[in-house]
C-alpha positions as CSV (number, residue, x, y, z in Angstrom):
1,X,14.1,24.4,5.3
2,X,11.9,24.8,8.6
3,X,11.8,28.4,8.1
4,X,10.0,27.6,4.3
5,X,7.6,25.2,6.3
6,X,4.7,27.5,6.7
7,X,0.6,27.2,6.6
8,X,0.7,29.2,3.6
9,X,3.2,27.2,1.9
10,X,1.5,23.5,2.8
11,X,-1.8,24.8,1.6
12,X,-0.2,26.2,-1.2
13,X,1.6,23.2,-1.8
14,X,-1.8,20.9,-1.9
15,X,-3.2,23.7,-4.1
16,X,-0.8,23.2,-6.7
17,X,-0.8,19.4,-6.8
18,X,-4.7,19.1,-6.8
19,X,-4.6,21.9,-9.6
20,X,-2.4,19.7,-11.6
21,X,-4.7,16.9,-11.4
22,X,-7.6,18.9,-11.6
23,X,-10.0,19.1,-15.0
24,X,-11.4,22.7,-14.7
25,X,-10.8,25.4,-12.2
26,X,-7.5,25.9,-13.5
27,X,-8.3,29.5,-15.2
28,X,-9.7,30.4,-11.1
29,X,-6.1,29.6,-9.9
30,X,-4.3,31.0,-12.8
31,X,-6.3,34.0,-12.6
32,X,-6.1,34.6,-8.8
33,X,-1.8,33.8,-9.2
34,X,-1.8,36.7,-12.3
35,X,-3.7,39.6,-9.5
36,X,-1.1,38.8,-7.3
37,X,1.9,39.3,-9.3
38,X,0.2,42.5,-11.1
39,X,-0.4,43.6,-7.9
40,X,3.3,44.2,-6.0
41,X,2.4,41.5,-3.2
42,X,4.6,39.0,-2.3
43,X,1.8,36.0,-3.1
44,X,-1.8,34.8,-2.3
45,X,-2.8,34.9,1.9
46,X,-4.0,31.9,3.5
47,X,-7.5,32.2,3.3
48,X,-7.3,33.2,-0.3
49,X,-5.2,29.8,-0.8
50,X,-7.9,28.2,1.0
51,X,-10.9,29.3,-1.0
52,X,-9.1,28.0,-4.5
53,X,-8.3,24.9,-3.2
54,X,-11.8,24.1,-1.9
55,X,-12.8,25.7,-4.7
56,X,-11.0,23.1,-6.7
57,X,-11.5,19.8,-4.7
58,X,-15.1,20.7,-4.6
59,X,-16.0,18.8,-8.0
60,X,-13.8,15.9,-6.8
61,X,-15.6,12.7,-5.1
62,X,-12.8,12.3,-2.7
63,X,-9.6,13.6,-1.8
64,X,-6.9,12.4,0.7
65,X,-4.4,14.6,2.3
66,X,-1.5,13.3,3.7
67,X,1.1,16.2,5.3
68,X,4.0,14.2,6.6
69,X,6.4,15.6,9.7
70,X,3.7,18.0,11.1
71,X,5.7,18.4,14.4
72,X,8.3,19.9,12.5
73,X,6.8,23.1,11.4
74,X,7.1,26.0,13.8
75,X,4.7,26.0,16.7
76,X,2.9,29.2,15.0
77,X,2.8,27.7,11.5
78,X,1.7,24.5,13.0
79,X,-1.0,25.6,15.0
80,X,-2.4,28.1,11.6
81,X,-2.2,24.9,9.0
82,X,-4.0,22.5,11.7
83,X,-6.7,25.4,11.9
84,X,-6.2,25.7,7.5
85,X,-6.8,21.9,7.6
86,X,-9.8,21.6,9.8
87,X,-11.3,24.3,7.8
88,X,-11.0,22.1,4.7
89,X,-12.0,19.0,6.5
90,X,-15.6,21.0,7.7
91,X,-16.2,22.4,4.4
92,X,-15.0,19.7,1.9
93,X,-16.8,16.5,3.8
94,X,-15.1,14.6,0.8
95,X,-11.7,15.0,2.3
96,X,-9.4,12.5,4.4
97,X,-6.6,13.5,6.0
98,X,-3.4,11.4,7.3
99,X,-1.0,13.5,9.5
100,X,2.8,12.4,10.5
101,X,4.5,13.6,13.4
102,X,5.9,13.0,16.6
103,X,4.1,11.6,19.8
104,X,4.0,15.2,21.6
105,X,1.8,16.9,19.1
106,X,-0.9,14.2,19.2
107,X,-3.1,16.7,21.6
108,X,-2.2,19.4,19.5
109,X,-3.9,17.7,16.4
110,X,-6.7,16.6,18.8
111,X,-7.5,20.1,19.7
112,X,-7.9,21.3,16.2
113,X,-9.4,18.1,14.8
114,X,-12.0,16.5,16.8
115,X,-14.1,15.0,13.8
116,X,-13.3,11.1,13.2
117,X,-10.0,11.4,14.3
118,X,-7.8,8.3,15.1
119,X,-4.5,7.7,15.7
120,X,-1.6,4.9,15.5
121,X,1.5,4.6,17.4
122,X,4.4,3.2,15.9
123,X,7.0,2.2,17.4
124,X,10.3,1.6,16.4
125,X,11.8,-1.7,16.8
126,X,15.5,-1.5,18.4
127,X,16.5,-4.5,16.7
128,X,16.2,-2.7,13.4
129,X,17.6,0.5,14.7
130,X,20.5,-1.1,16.1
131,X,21.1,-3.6,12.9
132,X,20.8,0.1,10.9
133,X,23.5,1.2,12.8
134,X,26.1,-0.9,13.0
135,X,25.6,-1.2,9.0
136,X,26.4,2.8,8.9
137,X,28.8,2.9,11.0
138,X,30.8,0.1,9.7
139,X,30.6,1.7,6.2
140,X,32.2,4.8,8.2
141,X,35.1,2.5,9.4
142,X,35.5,0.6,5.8
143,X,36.3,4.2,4.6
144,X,38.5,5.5,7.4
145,X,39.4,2.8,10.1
146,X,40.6,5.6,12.6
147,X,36.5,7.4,12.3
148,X,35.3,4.4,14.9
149,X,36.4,2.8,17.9
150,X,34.9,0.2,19.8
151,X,33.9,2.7,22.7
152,X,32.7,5.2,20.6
153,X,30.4,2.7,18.6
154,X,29.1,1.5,21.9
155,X,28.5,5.1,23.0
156,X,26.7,5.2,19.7
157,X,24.6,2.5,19.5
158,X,24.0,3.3,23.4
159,X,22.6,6.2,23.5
160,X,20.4,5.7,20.2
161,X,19.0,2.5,21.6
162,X,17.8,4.5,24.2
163,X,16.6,7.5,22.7
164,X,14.2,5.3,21.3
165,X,13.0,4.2,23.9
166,X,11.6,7.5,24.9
167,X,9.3,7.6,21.6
């Protein structure tokens, strides 16, 4: 759910899977985890999040971060988990990081994350959106011939061709 898709969950998130993999540090992580719980609050804060997990990647020789979908977290969470992830990227020199999202947050990222940044575009191809298409939506008229007519498959296929267009 969007509304789960917050800085402090990502980060949190990373922390656990780099934990897993992780040698040593573990008692840090476990330890910092126990306070919280003894301590009535709801979980660790972001900069607490982000000390353990540099913390923990700091023994590592590399380590690649890959957050897919970034446009879909809230404008808010967005903007505090590009700040989280430049953090890491300043501190942790050992650190990649490949970033999914729309077209329309491309500036945003830039703004964040100005150190050996690049991007790629890609595009979709409408001959396998439309070849997609037709395949679900005649599976939708194979299991009720009265779902899809001809006009609404052209409406369909239509209006997605050209939606795609615009990305």
């Amino acid at each position: 759910m969007q509304k789960d898709q917050s800085a402090v969950n990502v980060i949190g998130s990373l922390l656990r899977q780099v934990a897993l993999g992780a040698a040593g540090n573990t008692g840090e992580i476990r330890g910092a985890f126990k306070g919280v719980g003894q301590s009535g609050s709801k979980g660790l804060r972001l900069p607490d999040m982000l000390k353990l997990f540099l913390t923990v990647i700091s023994s590592s020789e590399r380590v690649y971060i890959c957050v897919d979908a970034v446009d879909e977290l809230q404008l808010e969470d967005r903007s505090e988990l590009l700040r989280a992830l430049r953090q890491i990227i300043q501190e942790a020199p050992n650190t990649r990081l490949f970033l999914t999202g729309r077209p329309h947050i491309r500036g945003e990222i830039g703004r964040h994350i100005t150190e050996g940044t690049s991007s790629i575009s890609v595009v979709p191809d409408k001959g396998d959106i439309a070849s997609y298409l037709s395949r679900k939506m005649e599976d939708d008229k194979a299991r009720d011939p009265k779902l899809m007519t001809e006009n609404l498959k052209n409406n369909i296929m239509s209006t997605m061709l050209e939606k795609a267009s615009e990305m």
